[in-house]
TILO-944730 format. One record per residue (C-alpha): x, z, y. Coordinates in steps of 0.001 Angstrom, whole numbers, plus 500000, padded with zeros to 6 digits. Each point is the difference from the previous one (the first is absolute). Layout:
N
XZY
...
***
This chain:
437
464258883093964299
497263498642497845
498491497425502470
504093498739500362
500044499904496240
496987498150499822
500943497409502792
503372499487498191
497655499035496734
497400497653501786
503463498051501994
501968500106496494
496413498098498062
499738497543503055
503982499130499725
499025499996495437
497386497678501121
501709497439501756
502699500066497984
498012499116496883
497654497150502158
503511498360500817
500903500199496123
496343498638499234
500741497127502757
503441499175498889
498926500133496173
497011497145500443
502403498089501955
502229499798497430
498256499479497633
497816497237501788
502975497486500295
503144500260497732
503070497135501018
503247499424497598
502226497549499517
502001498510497390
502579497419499095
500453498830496704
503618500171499765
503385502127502190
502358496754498830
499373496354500410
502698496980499655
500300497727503268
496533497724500486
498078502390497886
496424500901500548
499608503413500441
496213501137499882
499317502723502593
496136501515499124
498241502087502720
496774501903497967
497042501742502193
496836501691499213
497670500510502695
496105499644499983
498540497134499931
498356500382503310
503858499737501629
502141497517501313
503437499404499167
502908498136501682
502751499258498000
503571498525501405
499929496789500848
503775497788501382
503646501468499341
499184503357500020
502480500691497253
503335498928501558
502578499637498700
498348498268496917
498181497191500906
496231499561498992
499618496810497704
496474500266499026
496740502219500962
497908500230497088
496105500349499369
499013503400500299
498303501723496676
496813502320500462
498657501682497577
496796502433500996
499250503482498282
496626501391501435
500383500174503670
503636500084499827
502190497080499829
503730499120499011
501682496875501970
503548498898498362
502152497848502537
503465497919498473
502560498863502195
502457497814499151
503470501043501122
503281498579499312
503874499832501896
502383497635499739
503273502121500949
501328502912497525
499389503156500737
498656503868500354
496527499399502452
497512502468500694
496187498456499998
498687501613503194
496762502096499962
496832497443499949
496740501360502826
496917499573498275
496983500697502250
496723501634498246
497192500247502990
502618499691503132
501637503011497656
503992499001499530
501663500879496749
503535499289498885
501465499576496453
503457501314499079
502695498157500595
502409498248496790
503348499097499200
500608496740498688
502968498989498299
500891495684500589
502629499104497486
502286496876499377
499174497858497823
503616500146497562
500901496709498859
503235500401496930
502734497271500992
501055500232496675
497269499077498171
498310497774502133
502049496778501038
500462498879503425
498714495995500685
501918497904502471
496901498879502663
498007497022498500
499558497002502134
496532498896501604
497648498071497336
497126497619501283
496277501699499518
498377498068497619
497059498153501691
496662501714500207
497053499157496935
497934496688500207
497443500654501688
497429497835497797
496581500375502094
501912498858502799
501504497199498322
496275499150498189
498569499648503509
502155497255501230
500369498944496595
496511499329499002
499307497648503228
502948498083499442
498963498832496693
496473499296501361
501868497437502282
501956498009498001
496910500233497778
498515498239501712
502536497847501474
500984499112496404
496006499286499721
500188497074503041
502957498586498793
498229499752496036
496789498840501733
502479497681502360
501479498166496875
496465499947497816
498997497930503117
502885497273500071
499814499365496085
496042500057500652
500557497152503088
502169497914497261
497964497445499401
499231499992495874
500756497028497809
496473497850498798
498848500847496970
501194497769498038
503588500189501172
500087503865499739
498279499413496171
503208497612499067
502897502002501867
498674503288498020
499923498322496743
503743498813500957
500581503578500692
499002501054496411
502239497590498167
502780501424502346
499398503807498478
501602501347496841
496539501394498816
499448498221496554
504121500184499215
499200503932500304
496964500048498210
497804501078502616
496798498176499180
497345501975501518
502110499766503483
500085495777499422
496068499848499441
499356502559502670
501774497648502465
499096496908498604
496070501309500444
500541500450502931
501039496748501501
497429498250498414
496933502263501719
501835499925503218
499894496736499906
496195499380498894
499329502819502297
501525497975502889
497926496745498644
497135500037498196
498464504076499956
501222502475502235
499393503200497564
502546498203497398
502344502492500973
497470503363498807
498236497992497581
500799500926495861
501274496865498384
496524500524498348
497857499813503596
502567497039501138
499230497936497259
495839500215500641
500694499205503822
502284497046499104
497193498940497696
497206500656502788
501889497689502609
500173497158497161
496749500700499200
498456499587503846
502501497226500933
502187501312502404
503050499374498295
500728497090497207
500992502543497589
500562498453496074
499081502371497328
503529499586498551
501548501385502734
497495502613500111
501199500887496417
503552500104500098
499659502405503336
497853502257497966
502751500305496351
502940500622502142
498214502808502108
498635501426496635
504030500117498909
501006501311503080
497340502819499332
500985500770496639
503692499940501021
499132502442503074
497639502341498531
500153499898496341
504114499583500770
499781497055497521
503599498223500283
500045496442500277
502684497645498809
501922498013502539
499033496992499145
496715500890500499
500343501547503363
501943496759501254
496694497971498913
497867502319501305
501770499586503029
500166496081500140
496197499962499486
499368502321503203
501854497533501322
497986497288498991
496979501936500913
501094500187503613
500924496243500317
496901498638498536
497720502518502406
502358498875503256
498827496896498947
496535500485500450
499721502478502155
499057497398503617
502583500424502583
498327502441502873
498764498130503023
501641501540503533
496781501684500721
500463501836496924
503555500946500578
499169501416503471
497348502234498295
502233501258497566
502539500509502783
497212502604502124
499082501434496576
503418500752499531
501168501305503232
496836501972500297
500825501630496522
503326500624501446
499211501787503057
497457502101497960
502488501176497393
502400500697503386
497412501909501443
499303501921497034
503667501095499406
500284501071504100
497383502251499809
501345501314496447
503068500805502080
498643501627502619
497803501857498003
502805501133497795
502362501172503067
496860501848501443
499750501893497001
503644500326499972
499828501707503444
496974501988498927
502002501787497087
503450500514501747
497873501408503056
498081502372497446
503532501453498446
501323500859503190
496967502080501312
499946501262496914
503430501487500160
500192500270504077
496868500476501431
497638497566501431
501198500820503564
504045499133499568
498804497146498130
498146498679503173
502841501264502540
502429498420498202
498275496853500005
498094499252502968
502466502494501931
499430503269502287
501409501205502830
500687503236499753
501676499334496749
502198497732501369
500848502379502455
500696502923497298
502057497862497845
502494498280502891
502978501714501057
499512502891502517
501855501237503011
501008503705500531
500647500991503848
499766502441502889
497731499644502906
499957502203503239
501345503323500910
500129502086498468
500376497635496850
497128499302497739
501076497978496937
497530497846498080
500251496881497319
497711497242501504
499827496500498844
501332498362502596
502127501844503074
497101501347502704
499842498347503561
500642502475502371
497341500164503091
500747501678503237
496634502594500742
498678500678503623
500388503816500506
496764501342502289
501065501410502862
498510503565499429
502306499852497109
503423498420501788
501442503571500957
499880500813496454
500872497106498193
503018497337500958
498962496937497880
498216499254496524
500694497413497927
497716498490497355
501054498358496532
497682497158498826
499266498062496675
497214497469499815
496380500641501758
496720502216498832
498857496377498435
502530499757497827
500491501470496303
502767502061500776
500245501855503696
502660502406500732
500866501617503360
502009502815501331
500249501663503433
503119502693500767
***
């Protein structure tokens, strides 16, 4: 009786012992991984976002799987968020948001979601969801007859763009407007200019002609009256009357008399030297002078210039012809000089608007756009979207592919009927495509 007692003891402790190792296995497994789930509201309106929230904990040394597709039909999934993790020692806590929405009204049950822990499947509950109507009061809120299609206003200036074709534009009619300046400087330069004395007269005629003295504009007169009188001796006797003071003028007119090249009187001399002193005063000290004065002034100049054409020996034709090479070689340096002015200044002009573009495009779709590339051609042309073979393979190529009938070995004829191959350009081009069904 005792040793049956005693077996009944040692079989009841085995049956205590596996009993409690179960509970011990169970317990750590539950508490190793813990899975919920969670929506944020029972009741949405029609098209709302309703935020389903799946939370495990599991050690960090685990991998977990969550849902991924329409694994919550009847509501449809409308965005997979980021999941949150957040780390406590060796444990972990991952938060995964769906978001859910339906577009019919209704009662719907949000099916159980499989999360796997370690190949280990574990389901969340399941949820009623309530999908209202969205109630619209009639009686409040008027009804609008339909409205009638308006035009979409036109997209926003695109200014960069415009700059681009902008800028060059200007640079050519720049310099168009630049030949036909230089074109015109050139005829009134081949017009052959009046002699000296001539051009002296017809000026002087000129001034009577003007309203200057009726308006009191004295410094104007004597400015212009100065003037014909130097051009004139410039063109004559010294050819720095023009930038001489009335001052240096006076000591060079006195230096030819002096040395005989011209048969200067002293007189002359004299009067040439008190109206230029006027004129000074009158254009620097803005002395005004009476009219009377200025009209003698005037008829002396003119006196001046007769008496000097009459001394001045007429040029012999070797003369003339010199002046004629000194002139025209004058001329074509002056022409010269203003070409390369212009070129330099559209070179610099090209420079700059080259320099703004790279600096707001790049170097590289500076240079493309310029000088050209062929593969951006290609990317910005129009492309073509078909199907080639069987079973269909659809691409968008350039241009449509060539197709190529392929020899099929005959090891491989009992297996395969035919094979045809799609071509674009050759491996020395850019751009190569090809495809074989």
């Amino acid at each position: 009786m005792n040793i049956i007692q005693s077996s009944f003891l040692k079989l009841n402790s085995i049956r205590i012992g596996w009993y409690i190792g179960l509970m011990i296995v169970l317990g750590t497994a539950s508490v190793s991984a813990q899975v919920s789930g969670a929506i944020d509201s029972t009741s949405i309106q029609i098209g709302e976002e309703l935020r389903y929230t799946i939370s495990v904990e599991a050690d960090t040394s685990e991998i977990v799987t969550f849902p991924e597709g329409q694994t919550f039909l009847p509501l449809e999934v409308i965005e997979s968020y980021t999941t949150d993790t957040t780390y406590e020692g060796e444990r972990m806590r991952l938060l995964k948001t769906y978001g859910l929405t339906q577009f019919d009204s209704g009662r719907y049950l949000i099916p159980k979601q499989r999360i796997l822990i370690q190949d280990r499947p574990f389901l969340t509950d399941s949820m009623w969801v309530e999908v209202r109507d969205v109630k619209v009061d009639t009686t409040k809120q008027k009804m609008f007859e339909i409205k009638e299609a308006i035009e979409v206003e036109d997209p926003p200036i695109d200014l960069l763009a415009i700059l681009m074709w902008l800028v060059p534009l200007l640079l050519v009619l720049a310099i168009i407007g630049l030949l036909l300046f230089r074109r015109k400087k050139r005829k009134q330069a081949a017009a052959k200019p009046l002699p000296p004395y001539e051009e002296a007269i017809t000026a002087l005629k000129e001034l009577d002609n003007s309203e200057l003295l009726i308006h009191h504009r004295s410094k104007e007169y004597y400015s212009t009256l100065t003037e014909i009188v130097k051009r004139y001796l410039d063109r004559e006797i010294d050819d720095t009357a023009l930038e001489s003071t009335s001052d240096e003028l006076i000591a060079r007119l006195q230096l030819h008399k002096d040395a005989g090249h011209f048969d200067l009187d002293s007189e002359t001399i004299k009067h040439l030297d008190e109206v230029l002193k006027r004129a000074d005063l009158v254009k620097f000290a803005k002395m005004q002078q009476g009219q009377d004065q200025a009209r003698s002034d005037r008829n002396t100049i003119e006196e001046i210039i007769n008496h000097t054409h009459e001394i001045v020996p007429e040029p012999t034709e070797e003369e003339l012809q010199e002046n004629e090479k000194y002139l025209e070689s004058k001329r074509k340096r002056r022409q010269s000089r203003k070409v390369l002015w212009s070129v330099v200044s559209v070179v610099v002009a090209l420079v700059i608007t080259c320099a703004v573009f790279m600096s707001i495009y790049g170097v590289t779709y500076v240079k493309d756009t310029i000088f050209g590339h062929p593969t951006k051609e290609l990317l910005e042309q129009r492309w073509y979207k078909s199907e080639y073979g069987n079973p269909a393979i659809v691409v968008e190529t350039p241009e449509i592919l060539m197709r190529n009938e392929a020899s099929i070995p005959e090891e491989m004829q009992s297996q395969v009927r035919s094979i045809s191959s799609f071509d674009y350009g050759n491996l020395w081009d850019h751009f190569y495509m090809q495809i074989g069904t």
